[in-house]
C-alpha positions in Angstrom: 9.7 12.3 21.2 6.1 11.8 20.6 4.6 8.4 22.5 3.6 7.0 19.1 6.6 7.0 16.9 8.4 3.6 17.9 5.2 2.1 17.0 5.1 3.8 13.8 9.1 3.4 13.3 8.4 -0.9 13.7 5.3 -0.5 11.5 7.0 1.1 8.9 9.5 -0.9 8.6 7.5 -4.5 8.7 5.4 -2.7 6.0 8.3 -1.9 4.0 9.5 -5.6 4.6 6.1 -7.2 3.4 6.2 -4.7 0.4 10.2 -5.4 -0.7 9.0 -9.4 -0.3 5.6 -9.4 -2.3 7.9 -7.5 -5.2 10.4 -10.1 -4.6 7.8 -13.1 -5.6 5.7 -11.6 -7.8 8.9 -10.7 -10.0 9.8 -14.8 -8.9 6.5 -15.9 -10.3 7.0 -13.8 -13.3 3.9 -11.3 -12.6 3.9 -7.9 -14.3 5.4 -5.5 -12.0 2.4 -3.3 -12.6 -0.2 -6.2 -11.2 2.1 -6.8 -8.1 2.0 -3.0 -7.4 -1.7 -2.8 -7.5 -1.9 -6.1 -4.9 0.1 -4.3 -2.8 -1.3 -0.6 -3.0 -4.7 -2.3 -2.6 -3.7 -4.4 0.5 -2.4 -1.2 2.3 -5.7 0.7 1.8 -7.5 -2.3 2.9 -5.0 -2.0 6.2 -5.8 1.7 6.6 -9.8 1.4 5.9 -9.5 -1.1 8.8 -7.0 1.2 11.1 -9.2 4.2 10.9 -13.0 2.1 11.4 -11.1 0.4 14.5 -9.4 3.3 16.0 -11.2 6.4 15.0 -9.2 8.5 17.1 -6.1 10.5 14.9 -3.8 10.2 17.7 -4.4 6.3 19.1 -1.3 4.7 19.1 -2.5 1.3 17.0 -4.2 3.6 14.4 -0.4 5.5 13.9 1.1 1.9 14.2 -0.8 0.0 11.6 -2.3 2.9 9.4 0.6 5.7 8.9 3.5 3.0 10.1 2.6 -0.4 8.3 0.2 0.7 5.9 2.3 3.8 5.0 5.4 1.3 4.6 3.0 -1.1 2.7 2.0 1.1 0.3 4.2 2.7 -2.2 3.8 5.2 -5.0 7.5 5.7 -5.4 8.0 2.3 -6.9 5.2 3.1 -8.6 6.7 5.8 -10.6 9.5 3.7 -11.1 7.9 1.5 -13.0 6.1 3.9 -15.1 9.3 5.6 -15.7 11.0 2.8 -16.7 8.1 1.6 -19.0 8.3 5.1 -20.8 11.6 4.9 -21.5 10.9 1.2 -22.7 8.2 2.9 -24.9 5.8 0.2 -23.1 2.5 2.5 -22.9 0.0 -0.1 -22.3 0.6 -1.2 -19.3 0.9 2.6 -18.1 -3.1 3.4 -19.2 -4.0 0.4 -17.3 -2.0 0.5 -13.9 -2.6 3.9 -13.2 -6.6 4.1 -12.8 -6.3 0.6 -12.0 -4.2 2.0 -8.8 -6.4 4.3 -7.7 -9.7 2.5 -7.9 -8.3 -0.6 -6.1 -7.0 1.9 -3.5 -10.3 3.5 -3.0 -12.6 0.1 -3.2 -10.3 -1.7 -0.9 -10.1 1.3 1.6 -13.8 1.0 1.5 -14.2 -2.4 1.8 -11.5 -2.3 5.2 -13.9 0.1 6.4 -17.0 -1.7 6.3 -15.7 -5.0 7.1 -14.7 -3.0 10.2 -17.4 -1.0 11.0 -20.6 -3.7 10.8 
């Protein structure tokens, strides 16, 4: 068993946890699914942007932990497709156009901005 894996086994898991919960109250607070998945998305790039400034090395054990195993958890494209899916079949297009680059810009900006927070 590699060293690594019950760190990234824990972080997955309190990643997926802090994902299944932010769903939970943003569909509470009656946000559009589609916003909530962009917080999150965003929020695990930000965790990653910070893992790999802080621990530059591919094989440290806090960098698997909090990038592949809470981040990873954290971050989620399945429900992602989900929601798209289910917006097609609604015939809910909207929604679709704006999520989707919205998605991958916030992933990229915030993976940035963990970065650089990290790095100066």
């Amino acid at each position: 068993m590699h060293r690594a894996l019950p760190g990234i086994l824990v972080g997955g898991v309190v990643g997926s946890a802090t994902r299944w919960a932010v769903l939970e109250l943003g569909a509470a607070a009656e946000y559009p699914s589609t916003a909530t998945l962009v917080v999150v998305n965003a929020l695990g790039c930000f965790v990653l942007g910070v893992a790999m400034a802080r621990w530059p090395d591919a094989t440290d054990r806090w960098r698997l932990s909090i990038g592949v195993g809470f981040a990873g958890g954290l971050t989620t494209f399945s429900a992602l497709a989900v929601d798209i899916a289910a917006r097609l079949h609604q015939g809910d297009y909207a929604p679709i156009v704006a999520s989707v680059p919205a998605q991958l810009l916030a992933g990229v900006v915030f993976f940035v901005i963990g970065r650089r927070i990290t790095t100066t």
